[in-house]
C-alpha positions as a Markdown table, in Angstrom:
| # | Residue | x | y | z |
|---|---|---|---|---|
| 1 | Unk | -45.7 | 25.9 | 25.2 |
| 2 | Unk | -42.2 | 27.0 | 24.0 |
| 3 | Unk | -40.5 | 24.8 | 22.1 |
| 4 | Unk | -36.9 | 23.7 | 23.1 |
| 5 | Unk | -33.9 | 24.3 | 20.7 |
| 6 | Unk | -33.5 | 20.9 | 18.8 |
| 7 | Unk | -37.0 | 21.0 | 17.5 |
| 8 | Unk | -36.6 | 24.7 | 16.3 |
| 9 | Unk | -33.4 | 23.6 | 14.6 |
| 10 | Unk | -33.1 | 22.4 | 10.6 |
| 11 | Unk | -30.1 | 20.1 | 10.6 |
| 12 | Unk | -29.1 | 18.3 | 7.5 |
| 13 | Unk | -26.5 | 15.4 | 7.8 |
| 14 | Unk | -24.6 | 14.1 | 4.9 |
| 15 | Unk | -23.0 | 10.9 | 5.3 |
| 16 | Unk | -20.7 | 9.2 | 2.6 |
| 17 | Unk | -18.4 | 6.5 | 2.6 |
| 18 | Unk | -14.8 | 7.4 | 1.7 |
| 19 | Unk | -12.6 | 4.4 | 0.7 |
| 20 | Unk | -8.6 | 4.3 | 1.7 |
| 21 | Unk | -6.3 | 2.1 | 0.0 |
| 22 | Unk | -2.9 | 2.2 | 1.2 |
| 23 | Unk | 0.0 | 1.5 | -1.1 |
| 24 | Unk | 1.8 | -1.6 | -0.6 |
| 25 | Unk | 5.3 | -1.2 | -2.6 |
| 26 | Unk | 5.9 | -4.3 | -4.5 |
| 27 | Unk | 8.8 | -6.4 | -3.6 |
| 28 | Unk | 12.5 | -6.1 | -5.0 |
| 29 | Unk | 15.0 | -8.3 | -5.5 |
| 30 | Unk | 18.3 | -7.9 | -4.3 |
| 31 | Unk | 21.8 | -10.3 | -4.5 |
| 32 | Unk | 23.2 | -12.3 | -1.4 |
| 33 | Unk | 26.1 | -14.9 | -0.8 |
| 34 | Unk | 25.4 | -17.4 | 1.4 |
| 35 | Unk | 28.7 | -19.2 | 1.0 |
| 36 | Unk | 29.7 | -19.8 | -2.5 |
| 37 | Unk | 26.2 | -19.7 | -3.4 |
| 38 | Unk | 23.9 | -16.5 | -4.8 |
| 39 | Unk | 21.1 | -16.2 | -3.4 |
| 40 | Unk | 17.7 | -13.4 | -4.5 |
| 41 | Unk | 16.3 | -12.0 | -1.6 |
| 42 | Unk | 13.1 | -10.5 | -2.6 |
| 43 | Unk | 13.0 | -7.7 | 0.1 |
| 44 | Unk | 10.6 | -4.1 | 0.2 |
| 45 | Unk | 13.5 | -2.0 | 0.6 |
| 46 | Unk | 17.8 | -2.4 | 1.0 |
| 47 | Unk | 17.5 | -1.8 | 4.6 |
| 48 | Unk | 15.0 | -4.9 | 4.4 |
| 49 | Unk | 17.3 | -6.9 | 2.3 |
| 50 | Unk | 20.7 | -6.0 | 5.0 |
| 51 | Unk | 18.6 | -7.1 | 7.8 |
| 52 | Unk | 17.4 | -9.9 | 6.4 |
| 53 | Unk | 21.2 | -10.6 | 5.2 |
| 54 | Unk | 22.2 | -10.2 | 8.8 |
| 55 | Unk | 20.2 | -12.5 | 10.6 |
| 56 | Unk | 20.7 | -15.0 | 8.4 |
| 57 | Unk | 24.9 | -14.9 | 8.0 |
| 58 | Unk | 24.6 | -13.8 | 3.8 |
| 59 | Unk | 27.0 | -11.7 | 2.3 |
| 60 | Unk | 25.0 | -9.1 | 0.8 |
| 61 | Unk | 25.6 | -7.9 | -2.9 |
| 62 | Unk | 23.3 | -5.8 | -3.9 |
| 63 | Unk | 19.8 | -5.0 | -6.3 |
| 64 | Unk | 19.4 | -7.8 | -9.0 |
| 65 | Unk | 19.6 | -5.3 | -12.4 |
């Protein structure tokens, strides 16, 4: 009896666990007036920082030093 093509086939399978970590960029802080008042935004980029300055009526300033 002729044996079909799987059983006359060697296959070896590997399998392995690969492990992804995805950067997360750390906060910075950056300068806003709200008023008279300063405040520290603590925002993952400038762009962040002028949106969040936008919606809430701040003045921005700039990155704390």
């Amino acid at each position: 009896m002729p044996r079909i093509a799987a059983e006359r086939m060697q296959s070896h399978v590997a399998v392995g666990v690969v492990e992804v970590r995805r950067r997360v960029p750390s906060p910075v802080r950056f300068f806003a007036l709200d008023g008279s008042i300063r405040v520290v935004i603590e925002a993952d980029s400038e762009d962040d920082a002028r949106c969040l300055c936008r919606d809430m009526g701040y003045e921005f300033i700039g990155l704390c030093g």
